[in-house]
C-alpha positions as CSV (number, residue, x, y, z in Angstrom):
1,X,-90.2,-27.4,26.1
2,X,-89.5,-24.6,23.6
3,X,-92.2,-22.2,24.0
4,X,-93.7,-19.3,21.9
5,X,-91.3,-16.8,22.9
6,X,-87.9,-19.0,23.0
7,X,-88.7,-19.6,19.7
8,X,-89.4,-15.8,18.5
9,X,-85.4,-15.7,20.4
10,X,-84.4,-18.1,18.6
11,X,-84.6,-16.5,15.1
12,X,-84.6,-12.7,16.2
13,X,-81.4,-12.5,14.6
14,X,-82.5,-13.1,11.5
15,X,-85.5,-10.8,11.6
16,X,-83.1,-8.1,12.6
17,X,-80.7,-9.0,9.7
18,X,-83.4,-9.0,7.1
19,X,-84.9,-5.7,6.9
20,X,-85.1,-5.1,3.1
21,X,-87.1,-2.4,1.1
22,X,-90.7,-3.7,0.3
23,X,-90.8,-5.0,-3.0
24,X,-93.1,-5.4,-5.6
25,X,-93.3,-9.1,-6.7
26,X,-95.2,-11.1,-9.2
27,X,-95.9,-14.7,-8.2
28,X,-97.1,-17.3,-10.4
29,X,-98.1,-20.5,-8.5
30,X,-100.1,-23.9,-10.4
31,X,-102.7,-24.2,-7.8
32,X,-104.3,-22.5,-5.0
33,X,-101.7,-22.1,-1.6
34,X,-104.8,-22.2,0.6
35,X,-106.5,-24.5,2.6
36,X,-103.0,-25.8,3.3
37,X,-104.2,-29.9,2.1
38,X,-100.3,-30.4,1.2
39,X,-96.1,-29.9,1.4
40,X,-96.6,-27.2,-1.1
41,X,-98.9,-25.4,-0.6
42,X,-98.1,-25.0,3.5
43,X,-95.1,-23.4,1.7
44,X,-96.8,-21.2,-0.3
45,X,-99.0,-20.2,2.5
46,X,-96.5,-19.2,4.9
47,X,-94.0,-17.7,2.6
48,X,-96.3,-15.6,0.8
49,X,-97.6,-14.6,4.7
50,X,-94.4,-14.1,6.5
51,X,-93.2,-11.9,3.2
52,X,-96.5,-9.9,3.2
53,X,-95.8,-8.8,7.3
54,X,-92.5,-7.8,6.1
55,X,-94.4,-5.2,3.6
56,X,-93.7,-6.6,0.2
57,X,-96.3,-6.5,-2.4
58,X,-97.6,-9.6,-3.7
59,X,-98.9,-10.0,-6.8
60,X,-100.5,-13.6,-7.1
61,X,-101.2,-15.4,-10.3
62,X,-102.5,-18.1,-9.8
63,X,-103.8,-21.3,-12.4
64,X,-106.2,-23.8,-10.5
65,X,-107.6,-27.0,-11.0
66,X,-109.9,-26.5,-8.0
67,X,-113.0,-23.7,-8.0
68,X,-112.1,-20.5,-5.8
69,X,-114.5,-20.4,-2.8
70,X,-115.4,-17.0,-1.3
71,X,-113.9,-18.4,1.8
72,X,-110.5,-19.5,0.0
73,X,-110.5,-16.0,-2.1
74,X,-111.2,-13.6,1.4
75,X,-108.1,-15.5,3.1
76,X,-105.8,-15.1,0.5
77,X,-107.1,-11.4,-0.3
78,X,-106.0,-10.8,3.1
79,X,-102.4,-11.5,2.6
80,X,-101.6,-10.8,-0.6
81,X,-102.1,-7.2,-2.1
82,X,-103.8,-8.4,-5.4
83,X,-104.8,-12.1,-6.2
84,X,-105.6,-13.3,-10.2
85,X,-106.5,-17.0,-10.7
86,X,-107.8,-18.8,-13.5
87,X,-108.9,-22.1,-14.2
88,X,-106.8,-25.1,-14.8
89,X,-108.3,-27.7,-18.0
90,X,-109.6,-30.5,-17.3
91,X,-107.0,-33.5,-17.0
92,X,-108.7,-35.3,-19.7
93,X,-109.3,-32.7,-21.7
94,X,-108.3,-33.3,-25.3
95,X,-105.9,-30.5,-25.6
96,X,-104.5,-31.7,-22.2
97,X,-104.1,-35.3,-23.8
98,X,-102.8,-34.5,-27.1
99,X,-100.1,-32.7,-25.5
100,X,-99.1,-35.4,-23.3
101,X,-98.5,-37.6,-25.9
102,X,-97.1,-35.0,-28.8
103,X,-95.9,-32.3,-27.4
104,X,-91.8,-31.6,-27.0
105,X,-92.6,-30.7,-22.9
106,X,-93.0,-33.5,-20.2
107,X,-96.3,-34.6,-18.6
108,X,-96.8,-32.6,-16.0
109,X,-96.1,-29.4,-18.3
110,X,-98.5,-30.1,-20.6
111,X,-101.0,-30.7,-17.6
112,X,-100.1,-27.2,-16.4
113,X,-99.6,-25.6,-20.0
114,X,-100.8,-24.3,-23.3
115,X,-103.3,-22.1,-21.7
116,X,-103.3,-19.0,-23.7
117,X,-105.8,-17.2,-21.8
118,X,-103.0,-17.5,-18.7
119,X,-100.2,-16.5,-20.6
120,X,-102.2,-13.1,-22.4
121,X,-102.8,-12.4,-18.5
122,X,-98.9,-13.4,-17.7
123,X,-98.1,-10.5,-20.3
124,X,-100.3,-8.1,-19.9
125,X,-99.1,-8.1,-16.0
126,X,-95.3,-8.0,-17.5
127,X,-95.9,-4.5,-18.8
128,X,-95.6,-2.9,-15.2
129,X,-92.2,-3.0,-13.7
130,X,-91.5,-6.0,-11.0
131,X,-88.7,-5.9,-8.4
132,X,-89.5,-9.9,-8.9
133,X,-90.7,-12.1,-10.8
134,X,-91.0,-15.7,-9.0
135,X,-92.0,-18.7,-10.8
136,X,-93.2,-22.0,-8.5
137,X,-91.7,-25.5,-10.2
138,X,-90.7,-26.0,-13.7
139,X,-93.5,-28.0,-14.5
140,X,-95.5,-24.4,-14.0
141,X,-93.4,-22.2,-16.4
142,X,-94.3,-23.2,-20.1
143,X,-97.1,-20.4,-19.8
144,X,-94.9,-17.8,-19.1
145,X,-91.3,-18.8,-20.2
146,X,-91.7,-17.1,-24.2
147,X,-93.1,-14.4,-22.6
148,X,-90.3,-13.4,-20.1
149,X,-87.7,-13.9,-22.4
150,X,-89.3,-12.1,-24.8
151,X,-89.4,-9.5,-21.9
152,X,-86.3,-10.2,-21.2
153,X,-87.7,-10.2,-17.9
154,X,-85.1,-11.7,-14.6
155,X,-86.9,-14.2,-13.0
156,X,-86.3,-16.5,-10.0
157,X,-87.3,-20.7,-10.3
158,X,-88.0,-22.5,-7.5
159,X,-88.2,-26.1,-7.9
160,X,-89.4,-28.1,-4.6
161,X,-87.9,-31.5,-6.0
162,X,-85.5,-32.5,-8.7
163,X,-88.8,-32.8,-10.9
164,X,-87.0,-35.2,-13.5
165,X,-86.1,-37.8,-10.8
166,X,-89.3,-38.5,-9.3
167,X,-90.5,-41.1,-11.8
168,X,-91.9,-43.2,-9.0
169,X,-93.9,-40.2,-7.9
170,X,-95.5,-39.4,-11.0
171,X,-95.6,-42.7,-12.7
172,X,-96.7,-44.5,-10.4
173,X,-100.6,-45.3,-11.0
174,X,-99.8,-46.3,-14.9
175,X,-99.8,-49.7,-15.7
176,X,-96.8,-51.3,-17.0
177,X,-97.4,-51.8,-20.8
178,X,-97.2,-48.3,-20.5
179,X,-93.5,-48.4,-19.6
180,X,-92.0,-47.4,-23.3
181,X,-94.3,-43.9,-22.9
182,X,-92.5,-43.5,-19.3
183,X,-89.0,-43.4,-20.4
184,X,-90.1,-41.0,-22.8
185,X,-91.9,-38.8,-20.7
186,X,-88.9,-39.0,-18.5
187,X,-86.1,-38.1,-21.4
188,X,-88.4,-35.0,-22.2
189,X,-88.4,-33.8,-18.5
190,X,-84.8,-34.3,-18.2
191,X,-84.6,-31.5,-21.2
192,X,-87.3,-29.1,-20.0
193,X,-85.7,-29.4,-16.7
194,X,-82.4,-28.7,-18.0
195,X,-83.7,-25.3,-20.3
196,X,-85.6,-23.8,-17.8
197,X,-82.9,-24.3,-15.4
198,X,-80.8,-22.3,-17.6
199,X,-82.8,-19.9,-18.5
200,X,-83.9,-18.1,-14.7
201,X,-81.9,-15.5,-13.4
202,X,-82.3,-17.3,-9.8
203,X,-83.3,-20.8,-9.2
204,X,-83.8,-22.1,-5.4
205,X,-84.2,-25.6,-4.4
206,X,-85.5,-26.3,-0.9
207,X,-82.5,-29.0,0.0
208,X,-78.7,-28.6,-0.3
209,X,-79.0,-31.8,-1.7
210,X,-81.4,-31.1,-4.2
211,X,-79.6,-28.1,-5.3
212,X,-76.1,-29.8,-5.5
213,X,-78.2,-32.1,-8.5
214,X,-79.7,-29.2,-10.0
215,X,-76.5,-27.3,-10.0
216,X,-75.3,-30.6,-12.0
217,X,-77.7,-31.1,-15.1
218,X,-77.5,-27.1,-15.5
219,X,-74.1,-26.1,-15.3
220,X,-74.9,-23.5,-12.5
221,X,-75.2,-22.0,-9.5
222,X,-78.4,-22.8,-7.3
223,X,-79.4,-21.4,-4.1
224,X,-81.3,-23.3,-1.4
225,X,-84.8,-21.5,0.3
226,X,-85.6,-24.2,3.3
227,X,-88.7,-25.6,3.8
228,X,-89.8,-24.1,7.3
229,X,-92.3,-24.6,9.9
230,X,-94.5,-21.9,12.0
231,X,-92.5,-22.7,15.4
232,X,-94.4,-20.6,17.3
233,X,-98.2,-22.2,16.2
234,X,-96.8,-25.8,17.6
235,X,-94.7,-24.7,20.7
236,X,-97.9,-25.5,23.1
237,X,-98.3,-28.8,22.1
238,X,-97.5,-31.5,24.5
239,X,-97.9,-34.6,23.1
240,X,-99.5,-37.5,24.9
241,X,-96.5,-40.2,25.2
242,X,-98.5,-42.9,27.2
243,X,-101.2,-42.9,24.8
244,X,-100.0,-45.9,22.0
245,X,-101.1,-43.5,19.4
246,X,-98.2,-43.6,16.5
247,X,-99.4,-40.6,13.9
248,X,-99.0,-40.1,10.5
249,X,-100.0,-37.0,8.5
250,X,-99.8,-36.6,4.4
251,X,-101.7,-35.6,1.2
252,X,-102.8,-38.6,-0.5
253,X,-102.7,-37.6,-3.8
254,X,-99.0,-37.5,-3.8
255,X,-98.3,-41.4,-4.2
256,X,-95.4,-41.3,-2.2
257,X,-97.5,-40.7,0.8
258,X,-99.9,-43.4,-0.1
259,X,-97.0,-45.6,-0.5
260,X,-96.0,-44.8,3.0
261,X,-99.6,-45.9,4.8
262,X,-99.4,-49.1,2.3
263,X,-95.7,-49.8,3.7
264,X,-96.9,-49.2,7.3
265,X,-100.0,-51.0,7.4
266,X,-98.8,-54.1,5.6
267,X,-95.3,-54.5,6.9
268,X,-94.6,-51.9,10.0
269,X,-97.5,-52.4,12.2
270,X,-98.4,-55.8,12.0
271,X,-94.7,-56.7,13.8
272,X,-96.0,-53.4,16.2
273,X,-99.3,-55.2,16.6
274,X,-97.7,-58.3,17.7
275,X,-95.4,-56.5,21.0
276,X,-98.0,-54.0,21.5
277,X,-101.7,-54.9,20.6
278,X,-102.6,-51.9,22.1
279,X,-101.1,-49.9,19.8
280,X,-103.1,-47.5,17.4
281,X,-102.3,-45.8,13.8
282,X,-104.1,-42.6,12.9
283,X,-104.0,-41.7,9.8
284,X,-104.9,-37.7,9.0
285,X,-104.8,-36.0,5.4
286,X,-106.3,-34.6,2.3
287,X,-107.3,-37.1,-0.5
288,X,-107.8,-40.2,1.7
289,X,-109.4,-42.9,-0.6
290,X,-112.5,-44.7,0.8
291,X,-110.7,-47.9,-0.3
292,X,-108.1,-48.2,2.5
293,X,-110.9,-48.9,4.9
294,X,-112.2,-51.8,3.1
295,X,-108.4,-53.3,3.0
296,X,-107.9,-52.6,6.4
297,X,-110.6,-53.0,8.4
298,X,-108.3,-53.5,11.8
299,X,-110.2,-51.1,14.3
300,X,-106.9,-50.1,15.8
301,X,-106.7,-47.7,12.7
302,X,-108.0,-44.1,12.8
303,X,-108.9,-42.7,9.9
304,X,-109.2,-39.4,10.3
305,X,-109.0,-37.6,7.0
306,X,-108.1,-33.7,6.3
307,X,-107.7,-32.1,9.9
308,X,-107.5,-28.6,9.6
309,X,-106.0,-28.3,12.8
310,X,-103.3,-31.0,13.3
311,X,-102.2,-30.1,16.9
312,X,-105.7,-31.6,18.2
313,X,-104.1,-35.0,16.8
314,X,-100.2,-34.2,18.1
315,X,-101.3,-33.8,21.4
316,X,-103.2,-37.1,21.7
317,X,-99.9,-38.8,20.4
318,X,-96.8,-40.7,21.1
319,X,-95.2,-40.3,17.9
320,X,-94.8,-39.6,14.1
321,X,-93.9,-42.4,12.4
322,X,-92.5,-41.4,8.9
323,X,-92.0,-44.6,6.7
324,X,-91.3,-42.7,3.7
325,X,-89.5,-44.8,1.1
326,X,-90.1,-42.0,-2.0
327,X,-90.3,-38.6,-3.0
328,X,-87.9,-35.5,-3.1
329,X,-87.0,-32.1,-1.0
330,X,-88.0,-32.1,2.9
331,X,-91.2,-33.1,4.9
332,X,-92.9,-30.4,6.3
333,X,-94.8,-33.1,7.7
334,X,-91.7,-34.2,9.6
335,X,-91.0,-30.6,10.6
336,X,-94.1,-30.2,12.1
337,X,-94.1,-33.2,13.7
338,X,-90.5,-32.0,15.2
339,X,-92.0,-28.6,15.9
340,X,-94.7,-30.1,18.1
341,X,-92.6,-32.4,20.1
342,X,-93.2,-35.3,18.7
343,X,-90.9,-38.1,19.4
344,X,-89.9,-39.3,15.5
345,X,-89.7,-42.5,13.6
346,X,-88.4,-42.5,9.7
347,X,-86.3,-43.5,7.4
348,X,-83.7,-41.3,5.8
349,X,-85.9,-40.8,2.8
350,X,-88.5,-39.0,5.4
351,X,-85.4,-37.0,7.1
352,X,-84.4,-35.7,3.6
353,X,-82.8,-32.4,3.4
354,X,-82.6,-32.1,7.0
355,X,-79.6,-32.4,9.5
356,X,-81.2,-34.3,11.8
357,X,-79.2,-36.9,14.1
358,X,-80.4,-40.0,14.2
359,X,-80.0,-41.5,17.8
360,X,-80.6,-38.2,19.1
361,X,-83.4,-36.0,17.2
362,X,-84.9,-39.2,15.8
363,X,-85.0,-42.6,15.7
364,X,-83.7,-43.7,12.4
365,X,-84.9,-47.6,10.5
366,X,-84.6,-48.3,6.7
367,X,-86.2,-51.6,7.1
368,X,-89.8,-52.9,8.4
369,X,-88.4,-54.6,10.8
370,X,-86.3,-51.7,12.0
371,X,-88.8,-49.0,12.2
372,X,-91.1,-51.2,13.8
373,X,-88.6,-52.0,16.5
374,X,-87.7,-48.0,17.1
375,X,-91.5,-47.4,17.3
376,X,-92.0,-50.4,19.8
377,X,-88.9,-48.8,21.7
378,X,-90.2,-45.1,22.0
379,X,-93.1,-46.5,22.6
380,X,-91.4,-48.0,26.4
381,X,-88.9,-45.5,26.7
382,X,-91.0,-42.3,28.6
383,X,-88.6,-40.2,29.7
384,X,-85.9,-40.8,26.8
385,X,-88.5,-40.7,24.5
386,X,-89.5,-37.3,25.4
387,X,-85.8,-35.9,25.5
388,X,-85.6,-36.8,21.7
389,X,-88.6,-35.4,21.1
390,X,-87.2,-31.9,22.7
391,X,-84.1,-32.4,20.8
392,X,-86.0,-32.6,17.8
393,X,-88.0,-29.8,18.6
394,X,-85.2,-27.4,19.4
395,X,-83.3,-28.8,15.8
396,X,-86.7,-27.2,14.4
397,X,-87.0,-24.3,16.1
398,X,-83.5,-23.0,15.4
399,X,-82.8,-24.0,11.8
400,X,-86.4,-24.7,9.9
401,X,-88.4,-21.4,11.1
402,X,-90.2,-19.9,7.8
403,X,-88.8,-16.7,9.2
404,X,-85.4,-18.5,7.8
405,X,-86.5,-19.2,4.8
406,X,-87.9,-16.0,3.8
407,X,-85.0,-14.0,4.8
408,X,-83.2,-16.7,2.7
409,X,-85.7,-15.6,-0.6
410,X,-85.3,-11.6,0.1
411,X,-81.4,-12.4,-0.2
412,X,-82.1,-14.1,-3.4
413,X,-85.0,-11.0,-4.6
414,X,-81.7,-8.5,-4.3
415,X,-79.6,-10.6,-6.1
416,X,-81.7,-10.3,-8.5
417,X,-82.2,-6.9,-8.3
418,X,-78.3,-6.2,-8.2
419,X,-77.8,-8.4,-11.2
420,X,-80.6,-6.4,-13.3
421,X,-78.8,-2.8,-12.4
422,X,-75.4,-4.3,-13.3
């Protein structure tokens, strides 16, 4: 097992090689980073955290669909040196609709936009002087982008999917006569995507892959900040290989995820079911509808809703089963899962942006039938189970630590910085 302090080896290199000045940076985010209830926001948390130990100033602005609770505000307080937010609209607020349907930006910028009251804050904050200015996805930026180049102010993009391409994802849930209004919601993404691409000093996508598409529909150069995982918070865990318990962990608002249980309830386990009756499918995450218990009443399903602490679930399993067949970037899901030594199960879709090797770090299936034949066969394997599952962990100890990936992002902060004295 990789413990605590093989993994603080394994990445004292790069602590070593990223001592930087502290910085004073001003980060805009479209929700709150904290409690961690999804992908993003775990990478909010811990980037924002590990950058804060390093001594940078955070500034964090933050627009918020959900209330602040005194609890949420303290926690955050604690890590960042000074923390703004202001409320989001309603989604069916008039403004919010008349936008979606009129205005020259996409959807999910109009969701997130036209809020004056953010963007007098947004300027007001631009009259001190920033070593950064860091703006979370595109679909965040039509507050602030008039300002800033008004400013003239650098600023560095980071986009966590190729936003334009993940029509499945956000189109998902509308109904099909509705189809004529998606391709035109999608031709007005592919241009916001396209100008604010352009228009950052520094944009970071969280895959090579990603990047290499981004680089594409801009015409430019884009860096990659990797998703990460906290190594050393999952090194204790031992998962429970003889216990039949296959895991799966994901915020249920994102459809993709919800596709995922759908997939794996109707197609995956049933064939699992029918080798291994004994077999049981937990189910953990924010956003779980009531719904799913009604459609599948099997009481070999755990449904276990938002656990803040996910280890207390690793440990009681045999493995993460990741039947992912949408979305974008990498699964911090996955790399927790990895982390914790949990023997994997996914298709390539879950292994995204990772150089995972399948055989080795993970069992790899693309079809129901597949996947549920890897899972039957980790399921009997014991001892060669357990070495993938250390292979895995190592892979995510040594290349997917979020001390990585904010080294990575202070590299990119003195570009920046070099660019603006040049």
């Amino acid at each position: 097992m990789v413990t605590s302090t093989n993994a603080s080896h394994a990445i004292s290199a790069v602590l070593l090689s990223s001592a930087h000045t502290p910085l004073n940076i001003l980060w805009a985010l479209p929700y709150l980073p904290w409690p961690t209830t999804s992908g993003g926001k775990l990478r909010q948390y811990h980037l924002l955290r590990t950058l804060a130990n390093r001594g940078h100033r955070i500034t964090l602005l933050v627009q918020s669909k959900e209330r602040l609770l005194p609890e949420v505000k303290a926690h955050l307080e604690g890590i960042v040196e000074r923390l703004i937010v202001l409320p989001r609209r309603p989604l069916k607020h008039p403004l919010t609709l008349a936008a979606a349907a009129f205005a020259p930006y996409p959807l999910l910028a109009s969701v997130n936009g036209f809020a004056p009251k953010l963007e007098r804050v947004f300027a007001a904050l631009l009259e001190s002087d920033w070593d950064v200015v860091q703006i979370e996805h595109s679909y965040g930026l039509q507050p602030f982008l008039r300002q800033l180049q008004a400013k003239n102010q650098p600023f560095l993009l980071t986009e966590h999917n190729v936003e334009s391409s993940l029509g499945a994802a956000t189109y998902q849930q509308m109904p099909f006569w509705m189809r004529p209004y998606v391709c035109f919601d999608q031709w007005r993404y592919r241009r916001w995507e396209k100008q604010v691409l352009v228009a950052a000093k520094c944009v970071a996508a969280v895959t090579p892959e990603d990047a290499l598409r981004m680089a594409q529909i801009a015409q430019r150069k884009v860096d990659v900040v990797i998703n990460g995982v906290d190594t050393a918070a999952f090194a204790h865990v031992l998962p429970d290989l003889n216990s039949q318990r296959i895991l799966f962990i994901g915020n249920f608002e994102y459809p993709p995820n919800r596709d995922a249980v759908a997939w794996s309830l109707d197609a995956i386990m049933p064939k699992v079911w029918a080798e291994r009756p004994g077999a049981r499918f937990v189910i953990c995450g924010y956003a779980m509808p009531e719904a799913w218990r009604v459609r599948w009443p099997d009481p070999r399903i755990e449904w276990c809703g938002f656990v803040p602490d996910l280890t207390l679930e690793q440990q009681k399993s045999a493995l993460f089963l990741a039947a992912l067949r949408e979305g974008g970037g990498s699964k911090l899901k996955v790399l927790e899962a990895l982390a914790a030594g949990l023997p994997l199960v996914s298709t390539l879709q879950g292994v995204s942006g990772l150089a995972l090797q399948a055989g080795q770090d993970y069992s790899a299936g693309q079809t129901a039938y597949e996947l549920a034949q890897a899972v039957i066969d980790l399921l009997d394997k014991g001892e060669a189970a357990r070495e993938m599952a250390e292979a895995g962990r190592r892979y995510a100890c040594q290349n997917n630590d979020w001390q990585i990936s904010a080294s990575q992002l202070e590299t990119l902060y003195q570009k920046i910085n070099h660019a603006d004295r040049n």
